[in-house]
C-alpha positions in Angstrom: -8.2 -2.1 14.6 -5.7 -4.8 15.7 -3.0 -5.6 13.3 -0.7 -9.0 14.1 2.3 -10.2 12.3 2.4 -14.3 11.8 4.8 -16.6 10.6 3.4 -19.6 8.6 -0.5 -20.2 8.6 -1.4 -23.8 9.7 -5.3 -25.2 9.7 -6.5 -26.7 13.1 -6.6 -30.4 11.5 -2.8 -29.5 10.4 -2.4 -28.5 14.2 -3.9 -31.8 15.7 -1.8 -33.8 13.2 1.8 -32.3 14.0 1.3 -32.3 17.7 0.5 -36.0 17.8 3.7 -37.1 15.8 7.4 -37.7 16.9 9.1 -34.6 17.6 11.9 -35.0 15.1 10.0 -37.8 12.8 12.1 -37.1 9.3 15.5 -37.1 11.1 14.9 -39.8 13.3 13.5 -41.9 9.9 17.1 -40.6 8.2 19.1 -42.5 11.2 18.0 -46.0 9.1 20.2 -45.9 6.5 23.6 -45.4 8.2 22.6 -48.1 10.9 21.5 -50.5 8.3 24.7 -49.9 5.9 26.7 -50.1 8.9 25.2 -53.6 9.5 25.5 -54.6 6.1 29.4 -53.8 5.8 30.0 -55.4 9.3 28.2 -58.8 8.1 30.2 -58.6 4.6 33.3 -57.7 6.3 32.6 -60.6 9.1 32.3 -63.0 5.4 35.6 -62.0 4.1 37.5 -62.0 7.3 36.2 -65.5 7.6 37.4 -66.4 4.5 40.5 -64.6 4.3 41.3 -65.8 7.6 41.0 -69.9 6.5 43.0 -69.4 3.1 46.0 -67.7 5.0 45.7 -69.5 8.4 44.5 -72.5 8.1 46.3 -74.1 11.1 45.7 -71.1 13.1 44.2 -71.8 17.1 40.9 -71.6 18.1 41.9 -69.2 20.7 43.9 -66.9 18.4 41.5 -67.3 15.8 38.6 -65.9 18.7 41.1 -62.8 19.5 41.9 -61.7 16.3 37.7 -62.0 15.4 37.1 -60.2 18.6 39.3 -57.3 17.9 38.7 -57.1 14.4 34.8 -56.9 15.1 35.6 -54.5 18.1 37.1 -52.3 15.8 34.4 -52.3 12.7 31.5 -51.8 15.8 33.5 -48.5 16.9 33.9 -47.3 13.5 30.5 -47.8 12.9 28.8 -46.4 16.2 31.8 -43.0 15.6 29.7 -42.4 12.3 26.1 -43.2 13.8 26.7 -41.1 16.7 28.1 -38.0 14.3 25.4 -37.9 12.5 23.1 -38.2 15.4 24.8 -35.3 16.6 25.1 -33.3 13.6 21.4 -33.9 13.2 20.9 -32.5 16.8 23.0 -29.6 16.1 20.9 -29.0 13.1 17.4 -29.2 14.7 19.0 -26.9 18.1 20.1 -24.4 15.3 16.6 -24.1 13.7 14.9 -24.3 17.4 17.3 -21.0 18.2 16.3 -19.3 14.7 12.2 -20.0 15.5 12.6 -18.2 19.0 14.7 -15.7 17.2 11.8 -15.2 14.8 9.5 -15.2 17.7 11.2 -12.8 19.2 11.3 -10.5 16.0 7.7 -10.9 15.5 7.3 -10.2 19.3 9.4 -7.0 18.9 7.5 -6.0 15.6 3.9 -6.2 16.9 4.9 -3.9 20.1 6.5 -1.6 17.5 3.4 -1.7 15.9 1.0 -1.4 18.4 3.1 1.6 19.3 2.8 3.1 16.1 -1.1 2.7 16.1 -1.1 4.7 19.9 0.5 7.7 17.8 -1.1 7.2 14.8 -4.4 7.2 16.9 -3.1 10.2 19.0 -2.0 12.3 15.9 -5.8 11.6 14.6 -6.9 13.0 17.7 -5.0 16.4 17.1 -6.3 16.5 13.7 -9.6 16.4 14.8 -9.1 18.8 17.3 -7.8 21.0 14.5 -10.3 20.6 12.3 -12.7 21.6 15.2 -9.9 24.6 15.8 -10.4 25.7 12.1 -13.9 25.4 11.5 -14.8 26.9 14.4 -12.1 29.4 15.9 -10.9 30.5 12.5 -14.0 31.2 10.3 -15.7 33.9 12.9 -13.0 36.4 12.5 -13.0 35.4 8.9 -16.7 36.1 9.3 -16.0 39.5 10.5 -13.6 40.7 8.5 -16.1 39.8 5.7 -19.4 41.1 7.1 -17.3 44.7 8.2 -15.7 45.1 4.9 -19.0 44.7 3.1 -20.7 47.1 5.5 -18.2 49.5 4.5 -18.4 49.1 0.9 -22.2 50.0 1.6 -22.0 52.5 4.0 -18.6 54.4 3.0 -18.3 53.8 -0.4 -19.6 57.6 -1.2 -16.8 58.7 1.1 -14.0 57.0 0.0 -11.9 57.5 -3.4 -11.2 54.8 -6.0 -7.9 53.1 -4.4 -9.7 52.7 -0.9 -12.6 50.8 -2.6 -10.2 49.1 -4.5 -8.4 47.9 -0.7 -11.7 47.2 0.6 -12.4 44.8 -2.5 -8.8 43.8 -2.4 -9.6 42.6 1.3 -13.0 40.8 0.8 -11.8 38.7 -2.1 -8.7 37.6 0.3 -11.2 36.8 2.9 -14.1 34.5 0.8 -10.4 32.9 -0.6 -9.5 32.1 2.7 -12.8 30.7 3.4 -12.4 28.6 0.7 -9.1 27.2 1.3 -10.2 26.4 5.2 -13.0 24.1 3.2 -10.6 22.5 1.2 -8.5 21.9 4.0 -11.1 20.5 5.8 -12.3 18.3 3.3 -8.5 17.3 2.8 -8.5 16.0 6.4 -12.2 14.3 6.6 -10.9 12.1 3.1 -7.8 10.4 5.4 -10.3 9.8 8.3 -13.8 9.1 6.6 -14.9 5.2 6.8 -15.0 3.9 3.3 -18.7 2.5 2.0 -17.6 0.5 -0.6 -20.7 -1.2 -3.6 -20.4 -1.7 -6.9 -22.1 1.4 -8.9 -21.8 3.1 -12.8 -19.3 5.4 -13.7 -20.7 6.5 -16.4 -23.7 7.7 -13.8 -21.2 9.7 -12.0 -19.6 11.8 -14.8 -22.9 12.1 -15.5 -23.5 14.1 -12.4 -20.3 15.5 -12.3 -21.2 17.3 -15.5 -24.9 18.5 -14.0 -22.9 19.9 -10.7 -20.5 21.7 -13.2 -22.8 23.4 -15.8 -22.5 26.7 -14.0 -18.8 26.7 -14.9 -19.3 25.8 -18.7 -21.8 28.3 -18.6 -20.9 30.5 -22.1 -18.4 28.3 -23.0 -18.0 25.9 -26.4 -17.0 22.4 -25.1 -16.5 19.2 -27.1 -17.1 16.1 -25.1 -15.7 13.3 -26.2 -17.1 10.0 -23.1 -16.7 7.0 -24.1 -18.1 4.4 -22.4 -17.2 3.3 -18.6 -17.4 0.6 -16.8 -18.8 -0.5 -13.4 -16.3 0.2 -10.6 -15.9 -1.1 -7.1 -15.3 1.8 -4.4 -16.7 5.1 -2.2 -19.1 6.3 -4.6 -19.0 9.7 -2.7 -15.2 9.7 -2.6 -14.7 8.3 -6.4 -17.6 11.5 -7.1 -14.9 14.0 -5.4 -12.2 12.5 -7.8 -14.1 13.1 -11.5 -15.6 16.3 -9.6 -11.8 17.8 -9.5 -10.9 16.3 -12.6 -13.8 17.4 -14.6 -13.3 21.0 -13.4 -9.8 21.2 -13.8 -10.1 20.1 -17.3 -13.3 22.6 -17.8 -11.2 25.3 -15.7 -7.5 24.9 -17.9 -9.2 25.0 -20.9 -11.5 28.2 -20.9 -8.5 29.9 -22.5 -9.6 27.6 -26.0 -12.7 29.3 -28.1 -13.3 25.6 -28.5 -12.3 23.5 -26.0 -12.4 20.1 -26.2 -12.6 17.5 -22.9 -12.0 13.8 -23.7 -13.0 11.0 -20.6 -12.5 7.0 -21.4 -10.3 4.2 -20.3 -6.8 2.9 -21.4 -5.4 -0.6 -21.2 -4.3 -1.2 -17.7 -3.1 -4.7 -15.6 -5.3 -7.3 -15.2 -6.5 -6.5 -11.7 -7.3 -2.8 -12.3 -9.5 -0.4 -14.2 -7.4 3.1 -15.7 -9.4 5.5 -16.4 -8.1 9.1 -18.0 -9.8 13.0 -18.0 -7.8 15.3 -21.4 -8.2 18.5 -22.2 -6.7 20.9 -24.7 -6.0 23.8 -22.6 -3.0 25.0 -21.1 -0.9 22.0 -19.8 1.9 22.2 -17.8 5.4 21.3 -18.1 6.5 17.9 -17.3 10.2 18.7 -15.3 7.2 20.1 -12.6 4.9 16.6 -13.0 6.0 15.7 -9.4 4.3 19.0 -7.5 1.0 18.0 -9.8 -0.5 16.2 -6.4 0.8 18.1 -3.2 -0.6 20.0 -1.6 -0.8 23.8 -2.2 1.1 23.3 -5.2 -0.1 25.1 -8.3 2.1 25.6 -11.7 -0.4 28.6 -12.8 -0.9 31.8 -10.3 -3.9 32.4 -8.6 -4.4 35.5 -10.7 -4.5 33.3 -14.1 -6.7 30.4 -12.6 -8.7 30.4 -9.4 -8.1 27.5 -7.0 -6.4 26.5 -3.8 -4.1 23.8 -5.2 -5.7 21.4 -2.9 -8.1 19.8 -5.4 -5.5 17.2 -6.9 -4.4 16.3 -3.8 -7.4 15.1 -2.5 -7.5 13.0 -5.9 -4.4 10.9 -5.2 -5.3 10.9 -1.8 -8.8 9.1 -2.5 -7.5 7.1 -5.2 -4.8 5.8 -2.8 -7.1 4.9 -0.3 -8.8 2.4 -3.0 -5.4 0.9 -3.1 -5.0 2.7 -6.7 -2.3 5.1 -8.2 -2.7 8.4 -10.3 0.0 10.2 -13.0 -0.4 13.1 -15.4 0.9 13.4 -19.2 1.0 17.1 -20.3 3.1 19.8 -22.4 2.9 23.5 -22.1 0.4 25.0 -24.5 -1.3 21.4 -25.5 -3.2 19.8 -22.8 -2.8 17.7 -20.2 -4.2 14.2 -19.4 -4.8 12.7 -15.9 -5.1 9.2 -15.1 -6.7 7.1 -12.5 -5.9 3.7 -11.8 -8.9 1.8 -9.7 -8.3 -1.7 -9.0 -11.0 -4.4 -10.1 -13.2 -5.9 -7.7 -11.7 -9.9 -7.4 -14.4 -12.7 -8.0 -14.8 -13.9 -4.3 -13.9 -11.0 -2.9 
């Protein structure tokens, strides 16, 4: 990807036109009027010298009468070619000033794309190494974790006859912390793939992917009493697999903090947003959260419930704001402790044209 930073934008027939006029065509134009009022005041000055001269000398000489015209014309002519030749070089000044500024700019811009093209090396080196560490994880990490599994299980089968109540309770103990870990090396891999993946943007239904969010997630509501309240939702512009990730997390979390509720209820719609974007907004009933911890809601490994009340690997959000961010949108949570929480997404509209 090549990124360039310009000053100004000019159109070829813009280009053609500029090169073929005068260099400095408005300040040359401006030089007019001080030559032509300069003329003006020598010929009406030349008038009343003329006059003045025959009502107060009448009997002057021809020759004195010549000196007197020749230094008196001398003099206006010097005054007027000072002022002419000032503002010719204050106009110079002027256009050397502004030639300085547009190689200064230059320069800048000069300085700015070979920062930039620096920061693309590293940014490209630094995807690289996360590459490399995804490879690292997925690979290196997950047999031992494989092991560890595989033996433990083998000795809950083999030794469980053998061993008292506490050491089954370890082994157990063990297992669970090792399908956890597997699980928080997926999300962490998925976390990585969403910065990297190429977007494949179309035009598709929401509505069509709550609607499979909800099919992925009957196992979880499985048991459970759940008013849902969708209303309807419009078209959006984006990833459809990425955008699917999003309602996937916040379908779940909504389904997940509200199993506490013997009747939970799970609201999805849309709320007034700006003109160029589409807000859309997953609420629950369940446990909330409180809003002096709103700002941890979208990092990463942050949770505001343990492990042992709610399962998860406080990743899931995260990968929300990241997706949404990539679509060039925003997302922001409403909430208090013991009376739901809400979660919005902003998505912006796809622009006529575009």
């Amino acid at each position: 990807m090549e990124y360039e930073a310009k000053i100004g934008c000019t159109s070829a027939n813009k280009l053609a036109t500029s090169e073929a006029e005068p260099k400095y065509p408005v300040h040359d134009t401006k030089l007019i009027i001080p030559v032509t009022m300069t003329l003006l005041i020598m010929l009406i000055g030349m008038s009343l010298y003329q006059v003045v001269k025959y009502l107060l000398f009448p009997g002057l000489s021809l020759i004195k009468s010549n000196i007197i015209t020749i230094l008196f014309s001398s003099t206006v002519a010097t005054i007027a070619v000072y002022f002419v030749l000032r503002n010719r070089q204050l106009l110079l000044q002027h256009t050397l000033k502004e030639n300085a500024e547009r190689k200064k700019a230059e320069a800048e811009v000069k300085n700015l794309n070979r920062d930039l093209e620096y920061h693309i090396r590293e940014v490209e080196t630094a995807n690289k190494e996360l590459e490399s560490f995804s490879y690292s994880v997925s690979h290196d990490l997950r047999a031992p974790l494989r092991h560890i599994g595989g033996y433990v299980e083998l000795l809950q089968k083999n030794a469980s006859s053998v061993l008292d109540e506490k050491s089954l309770r370890y082994l157990n103990t063990i297992s669970e912390s090792a399908k956890r870990m597997g699980l928080l090396i997926d999300d962490l891999l998925t976390f990585s793939r969403i910065g990297r993946v190429e977007m494949q943007k179309t035009i598709f239904s929401l509505e069509a992917v709550v609607e499979e969010c909800l099919k992925d997630l009957e196992r979880e509501m499985k048991g459970r009493e759940i008013t849902w309240a969708i209303s309807p939702l419009p078209d959006v512009y984006g990833d459809r697999f990425l955008i699917n990730l999003v309602f996937q997390n916040l379908i779940a979390n909504a389904i997940k903090f509200s199993s506490p509720r013997a009747q939970a209820k799970i609201e999805i719609g849309t709320v007034p947003g700006k003109d160029d974007e589409i807000v859309v907004f997953v609420r629950d009933n369940g446990v909330g959260f409180d809003m002096k911890y709103v700002d941890k809601l979208f990092g990463v490994f942050q949770r505001l419930h343990s492990s042992g009340q709610f399962e998860g690997t406080g990743i899931g959000l995260a990968n929300v704001q990241r997706i949404i961010h990539r679509h060039g949108g925003k997302t922001w949570a409403e909430g208090s402790v013991d009376k739901g929480a809400t979660f919005y997404v902003s998505i912006p509209k796809l622009i006529k044209g575009e």
